[in-house]
C-alpha positions in Angstrom: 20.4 -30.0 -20.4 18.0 -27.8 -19.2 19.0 -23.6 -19.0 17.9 -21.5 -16.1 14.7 -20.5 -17.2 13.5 -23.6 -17.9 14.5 -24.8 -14.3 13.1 -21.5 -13.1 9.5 -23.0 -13.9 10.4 -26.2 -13.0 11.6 -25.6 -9.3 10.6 -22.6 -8.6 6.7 -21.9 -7.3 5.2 -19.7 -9.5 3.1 -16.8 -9.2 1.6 -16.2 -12.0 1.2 -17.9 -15.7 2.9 -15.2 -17.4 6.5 -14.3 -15.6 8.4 -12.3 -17.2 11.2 -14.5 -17.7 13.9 -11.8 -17.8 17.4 -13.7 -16.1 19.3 -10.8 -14.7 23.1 -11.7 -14.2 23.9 -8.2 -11.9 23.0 -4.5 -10.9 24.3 -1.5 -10.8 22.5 2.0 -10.2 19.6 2.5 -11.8 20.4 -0.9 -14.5 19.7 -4.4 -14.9 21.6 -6.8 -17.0 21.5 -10.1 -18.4 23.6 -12.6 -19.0 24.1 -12.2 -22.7 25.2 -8.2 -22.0 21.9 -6.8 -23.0 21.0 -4.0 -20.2 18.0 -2.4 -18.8 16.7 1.0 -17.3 15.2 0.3 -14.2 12.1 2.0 -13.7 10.4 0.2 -10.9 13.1 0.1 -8.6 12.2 -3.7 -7.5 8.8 -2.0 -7.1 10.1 1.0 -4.7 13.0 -0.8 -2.9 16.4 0.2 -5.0 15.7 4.0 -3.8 19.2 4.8 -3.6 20.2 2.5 -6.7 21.1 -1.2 -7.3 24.4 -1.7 -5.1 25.2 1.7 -3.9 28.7 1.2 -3.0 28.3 2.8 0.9 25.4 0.1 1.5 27.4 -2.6 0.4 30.3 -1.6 2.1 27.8 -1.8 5.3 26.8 -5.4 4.1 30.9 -6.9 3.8 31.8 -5.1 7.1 28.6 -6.5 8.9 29.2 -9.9 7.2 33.3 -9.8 8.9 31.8 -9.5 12.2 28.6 -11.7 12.3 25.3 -12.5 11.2 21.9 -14.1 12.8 22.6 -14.6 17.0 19.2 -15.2 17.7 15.8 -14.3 17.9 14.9 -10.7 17.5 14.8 -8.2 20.9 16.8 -10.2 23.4 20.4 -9.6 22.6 22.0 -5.9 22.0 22.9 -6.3 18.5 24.8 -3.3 17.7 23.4 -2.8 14.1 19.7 -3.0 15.4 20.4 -0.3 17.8 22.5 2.4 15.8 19.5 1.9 12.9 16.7 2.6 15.0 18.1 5.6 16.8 19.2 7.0 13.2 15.6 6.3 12.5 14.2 8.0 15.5 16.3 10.8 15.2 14.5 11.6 11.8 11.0 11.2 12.7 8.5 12.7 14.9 9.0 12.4 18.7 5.9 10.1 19.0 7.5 7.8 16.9 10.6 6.5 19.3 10.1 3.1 19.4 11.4 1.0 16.7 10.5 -2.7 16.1 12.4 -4.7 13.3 10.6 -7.5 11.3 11.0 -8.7 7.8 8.9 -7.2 5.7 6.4 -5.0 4.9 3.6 -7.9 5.5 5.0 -8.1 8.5 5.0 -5.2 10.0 1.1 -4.8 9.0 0.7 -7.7 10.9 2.6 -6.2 13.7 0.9 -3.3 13.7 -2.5 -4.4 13.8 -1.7 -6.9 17.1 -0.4 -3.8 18.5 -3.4 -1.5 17.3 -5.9 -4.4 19.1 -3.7 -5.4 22.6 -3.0 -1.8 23.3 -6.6 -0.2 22.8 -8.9 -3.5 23.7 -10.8 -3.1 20.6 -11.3 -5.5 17.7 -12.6 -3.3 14.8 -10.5 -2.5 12.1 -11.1 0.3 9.2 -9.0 0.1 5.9 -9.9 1.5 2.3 -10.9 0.2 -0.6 -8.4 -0.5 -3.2 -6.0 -0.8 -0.3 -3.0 -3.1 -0.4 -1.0 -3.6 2.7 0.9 -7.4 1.8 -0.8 -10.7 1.4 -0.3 -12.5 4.3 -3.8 -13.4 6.2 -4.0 -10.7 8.5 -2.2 -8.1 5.7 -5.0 -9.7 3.6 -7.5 -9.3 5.1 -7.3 -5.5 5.0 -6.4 -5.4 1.2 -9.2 -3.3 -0.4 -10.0 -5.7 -3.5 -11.9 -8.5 -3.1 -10.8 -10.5 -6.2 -7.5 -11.2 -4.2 -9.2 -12.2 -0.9 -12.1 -15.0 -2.0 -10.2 -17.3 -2.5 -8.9 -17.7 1.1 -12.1 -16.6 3.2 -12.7 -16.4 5.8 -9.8 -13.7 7.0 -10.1 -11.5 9.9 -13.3 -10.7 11.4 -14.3 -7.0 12.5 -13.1 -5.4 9.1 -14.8 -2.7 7.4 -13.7 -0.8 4.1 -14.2 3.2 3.5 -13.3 4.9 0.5 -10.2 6.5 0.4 -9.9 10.3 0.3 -13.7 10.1 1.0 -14.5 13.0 4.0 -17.8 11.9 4.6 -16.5 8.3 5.7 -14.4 9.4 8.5 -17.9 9.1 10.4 -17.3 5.1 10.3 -14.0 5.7 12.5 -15.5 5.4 16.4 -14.8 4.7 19.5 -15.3 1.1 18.5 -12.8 1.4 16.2 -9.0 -0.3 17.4 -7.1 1.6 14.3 -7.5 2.6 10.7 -4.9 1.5 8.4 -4.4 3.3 5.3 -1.6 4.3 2.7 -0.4 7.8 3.2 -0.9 7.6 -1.2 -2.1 4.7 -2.4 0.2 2.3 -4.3 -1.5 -0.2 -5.7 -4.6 1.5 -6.5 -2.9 3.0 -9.4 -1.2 6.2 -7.3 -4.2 8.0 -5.3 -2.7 11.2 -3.4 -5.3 12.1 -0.7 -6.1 16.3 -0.2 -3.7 17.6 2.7 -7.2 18.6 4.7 -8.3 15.1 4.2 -5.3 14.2 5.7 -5.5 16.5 8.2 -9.6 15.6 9.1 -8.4 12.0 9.2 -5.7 12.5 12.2 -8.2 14.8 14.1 -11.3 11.9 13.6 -8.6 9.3 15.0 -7.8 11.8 17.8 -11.4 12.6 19.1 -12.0 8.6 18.9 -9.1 7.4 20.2 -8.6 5.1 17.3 -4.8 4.2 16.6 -3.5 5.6 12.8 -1.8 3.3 10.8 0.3 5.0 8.3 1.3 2.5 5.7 4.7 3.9 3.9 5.8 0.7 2.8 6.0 2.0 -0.7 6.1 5.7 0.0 9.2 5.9 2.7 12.8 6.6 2.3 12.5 9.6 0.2 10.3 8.2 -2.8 8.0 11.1 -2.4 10.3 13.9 -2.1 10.0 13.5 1.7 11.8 10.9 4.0 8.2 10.0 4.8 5.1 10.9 2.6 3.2 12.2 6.3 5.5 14.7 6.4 3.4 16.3 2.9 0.4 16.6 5.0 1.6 18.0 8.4 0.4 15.4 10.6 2.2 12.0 12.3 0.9 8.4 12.7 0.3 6.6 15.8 2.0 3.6 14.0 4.4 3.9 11.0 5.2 1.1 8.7 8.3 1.1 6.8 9.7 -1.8 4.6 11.2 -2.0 1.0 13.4 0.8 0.0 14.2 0.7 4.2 17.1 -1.7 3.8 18.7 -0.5 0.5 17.7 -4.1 -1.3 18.0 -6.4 2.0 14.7 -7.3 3.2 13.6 -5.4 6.2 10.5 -4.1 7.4 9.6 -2.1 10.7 6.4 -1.0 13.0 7.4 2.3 14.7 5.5 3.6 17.4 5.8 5.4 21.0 7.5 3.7 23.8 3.9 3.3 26.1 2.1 2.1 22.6 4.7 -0.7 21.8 5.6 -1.7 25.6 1.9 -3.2 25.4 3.4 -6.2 23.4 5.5 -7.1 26.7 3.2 -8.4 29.0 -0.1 -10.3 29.0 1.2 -12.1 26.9 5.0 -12.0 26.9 6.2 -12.2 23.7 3.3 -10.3 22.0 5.8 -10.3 18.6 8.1 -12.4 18.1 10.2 -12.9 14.6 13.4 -14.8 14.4 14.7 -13.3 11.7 13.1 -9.5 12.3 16.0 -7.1 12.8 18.6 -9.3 11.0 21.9 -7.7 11.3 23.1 -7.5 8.2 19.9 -5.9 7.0 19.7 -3.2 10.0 23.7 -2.3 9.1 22.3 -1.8 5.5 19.6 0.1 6.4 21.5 2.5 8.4 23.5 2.6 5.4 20.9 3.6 3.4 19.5 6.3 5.0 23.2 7.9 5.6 23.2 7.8 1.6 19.7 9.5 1.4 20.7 12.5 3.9 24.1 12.5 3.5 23.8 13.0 -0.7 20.7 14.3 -0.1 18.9 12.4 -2.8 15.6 14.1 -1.9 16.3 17.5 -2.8 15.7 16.9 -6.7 12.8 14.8 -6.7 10.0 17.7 -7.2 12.5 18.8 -10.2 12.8 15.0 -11.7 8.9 14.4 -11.1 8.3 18.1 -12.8 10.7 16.7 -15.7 8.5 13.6 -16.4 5.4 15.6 -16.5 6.6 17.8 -18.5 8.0 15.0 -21.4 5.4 12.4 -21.0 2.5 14.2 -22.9 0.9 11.9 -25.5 -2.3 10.8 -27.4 -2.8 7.3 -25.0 -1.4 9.2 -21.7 -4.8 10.0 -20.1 -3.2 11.8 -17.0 -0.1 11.5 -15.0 -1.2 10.9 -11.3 1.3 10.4 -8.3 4.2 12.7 -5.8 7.7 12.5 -6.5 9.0 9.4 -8.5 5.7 7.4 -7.7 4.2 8.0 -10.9 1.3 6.2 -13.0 0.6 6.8 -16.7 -3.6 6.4 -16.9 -4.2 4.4 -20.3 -7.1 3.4 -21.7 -6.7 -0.6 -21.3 -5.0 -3.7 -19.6 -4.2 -4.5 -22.8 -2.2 -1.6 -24.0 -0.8 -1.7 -20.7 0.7 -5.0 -21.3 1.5 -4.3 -24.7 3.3 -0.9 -23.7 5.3 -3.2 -21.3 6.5 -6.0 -23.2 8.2 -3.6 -25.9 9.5 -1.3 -23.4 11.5 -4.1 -22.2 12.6 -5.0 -25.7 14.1 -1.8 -25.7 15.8 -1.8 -22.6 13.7 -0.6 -20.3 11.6 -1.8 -17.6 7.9 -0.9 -16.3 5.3 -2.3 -14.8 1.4 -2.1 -13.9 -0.4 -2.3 -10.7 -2.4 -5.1 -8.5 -5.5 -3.1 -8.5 -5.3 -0.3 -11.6 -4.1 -2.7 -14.5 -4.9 0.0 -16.6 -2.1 2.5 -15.3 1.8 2.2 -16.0 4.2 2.2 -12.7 7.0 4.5 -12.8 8.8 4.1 -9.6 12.4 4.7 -11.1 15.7 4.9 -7.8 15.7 8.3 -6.3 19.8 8.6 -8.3 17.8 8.8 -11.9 19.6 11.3 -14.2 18.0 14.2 -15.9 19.4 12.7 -18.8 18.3 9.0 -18.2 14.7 10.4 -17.5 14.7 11.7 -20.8 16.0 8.7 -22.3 13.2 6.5 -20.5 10.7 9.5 -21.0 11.6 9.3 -25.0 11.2 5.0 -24.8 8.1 5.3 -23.6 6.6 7.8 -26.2 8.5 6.0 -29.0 6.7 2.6 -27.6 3.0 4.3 -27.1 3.3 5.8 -30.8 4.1 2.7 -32.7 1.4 0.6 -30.5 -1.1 2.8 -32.4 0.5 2.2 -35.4 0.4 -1.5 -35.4 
């Protein structure tokens, strides 16, 4: 008789030669654990979705109640669906007036690929800027702007009309012009190992976009619903997107993405052609009720008001030998090492002792910390004490 791992790698399409293997029976807050009892510190948060915690009780109250009442009708934007609406005008109500026009998809792929359809039918232009190191999903369009090339050979050719600047890089704003449909670009970079731009970078980027009339793409897939310390990592820099995306820790573990934009930007996906989007699935209710849910938790128990203090706390406790620097905003932290190796080492027996970590797609060499927003002083000095423990004896061995 086979047992579920086994089965796992039987039947199940695998993405890698190495999973992790890990069988997690349930959830709760900030832990993960297994059937046998054995339990497990979260640190990644399902990489940036559990921001409010693993089955936070008002979300899944929103789930059961949404569940009573009824699930998919049909295809996304032609019935009022009550939990579609009351989402998107909590979400509007939160975010800057620009951005008043709410469009519900699956994912965070998605809504990259929504975004950049709309970026090209409302301005008439085909040329696309993203960044290097940039990771924005892995569906072919969402590919084809991902800033590492190892990932993309292998399925050429993508998109035409796509250029790559560096990120954080002043002197290539100059390649945004008035050829350009939209830049696309992580408000911090994720998967590049936790890159936080300068605020006048920022700031010169938005102005270049302006004088060009080239659409910004804010990519908050990662750093949205609070992660930063901020609903939205923008709001750091003091300037808004032309297009928002949103996804992962939007629907509180339910998979949900958005593309937010102004009323005259998105009505361009109306006509010529009709149906400019369509998604079946976009906007499912259950999802939208717990993504309202979700943000009511973040506002309502404020869960942002002690992230500087919980980043500040890691900082201060994660000083050691192998810990090259501690980059990132909020609790979207990476631990620079010195190797892929280590990195995987450091990994593995983290998890041995309870406590999970991870690396990223295009900084192997960096640990993620990405822990829910809910963490305890306590349980960050526990994971903070873990890690130290695990760095010291890999240099022992």
């Amino acid at each position: 008789m086979l047992n579920l791992r086994q089965l796992f790698l039987l039947n199940n399409a695998q993405t890698s030669s190495t999973p992790r293997l890990l069988e997690i029976e349930r959830a709760e807050g900030i832990y993960l654990y297994s059937p046998d009892g054995r339990k497990y510190m979260d640190l990644v948060s399902g990489f940036a979705v559990s921001n409010v915690g693993h089955r936070h009780p008002h979300v899944v109250k929103a789930i059961k109640d949404q569940v009573d009442r009824y699930m998919h009708l049909t295809v996304y934007g032609e019935f009022v669906q009550a939990p579609q609406v009351k989402f998107a005008v909590k979400l509007v109500s939160v975010l800057p007036h620009n951005l008043n026009s709410v469009y519900f998809v699956n994912s965070g792929a998605e809504a990259t690929e929504g975004a950049l359809k709309l970026a090209k039918r409302y301005t008439g232009r085909k040329k696309i800027i993203s960044c290097h190191n940039a990771y924005h999903g892995s569906t072919h369009g969402a590919l084809s702007v991902m800033g590492n090339d190892y990932f993309k050979e292998a399925f050429q050719p993508l998109l035409p009309d796509i250029s790559f600047i560096n990120f954080n890089d002043f002197s290539d704003l100059e390649a945004i012009n008035s050829e350009t449909a939209c830049i696309i670009i992580e408000t911090i970079q994720g998967e590049a190992g936790i890159r936080v731009p300068e605020r006048k970078y920022m700031q010169a980027l938005r102005k270049r976009c302006a004088e060009t009339g080239t659409l910004l793409i804010l990519d908050e897939i990662q750093t949205g619903f609070g992660r930063t310390g901020k609903l939205f990592a923008f709001e750091h820099f003091d300037i808004s997107p032309d297009i928002l995306l949103s996804a992962k820790g939007i629907g509180g573990g339910m998979p949900i993405g958005a593309f937010i934009s102004s009323r005259e930007i998105m009505n361009s996906l109306t006509e010529n052609p009709i149906l400019g989007h369509i998604t079946t699935f976009g906007g499912h209710p259950v999802c939208c009720a717990a993504g309202l849910a979700t943000l009511e938790v973040l506002l309502e128990e404020n869960l942002m008001r002690d992230v500087d203090q919980k980043e500040s706390l890691f900082r201060e406790l994660l000083v050691h030998p192998l810990i090259k620097e501690v980059r990132g905003r909020g609790l979207m932290l990476a631990l620079q090492l010195d190797s892929f190796e280590l990195v995987e080492e450091v990994c593995k027996a983290a998890a041995e002792q309870g406590l999970i970590i991870d690396w990223f797609l295009h900084c192997d060499t960096a640990l993620r910390l990405a822990p829910p927003l809910i963490i305890s002083e306590a349980e960050i000095r526990t994971a903070c004490t873990t890690i130290l423990t695990t760095l010291t004896k890999t240099t022992e061995t």
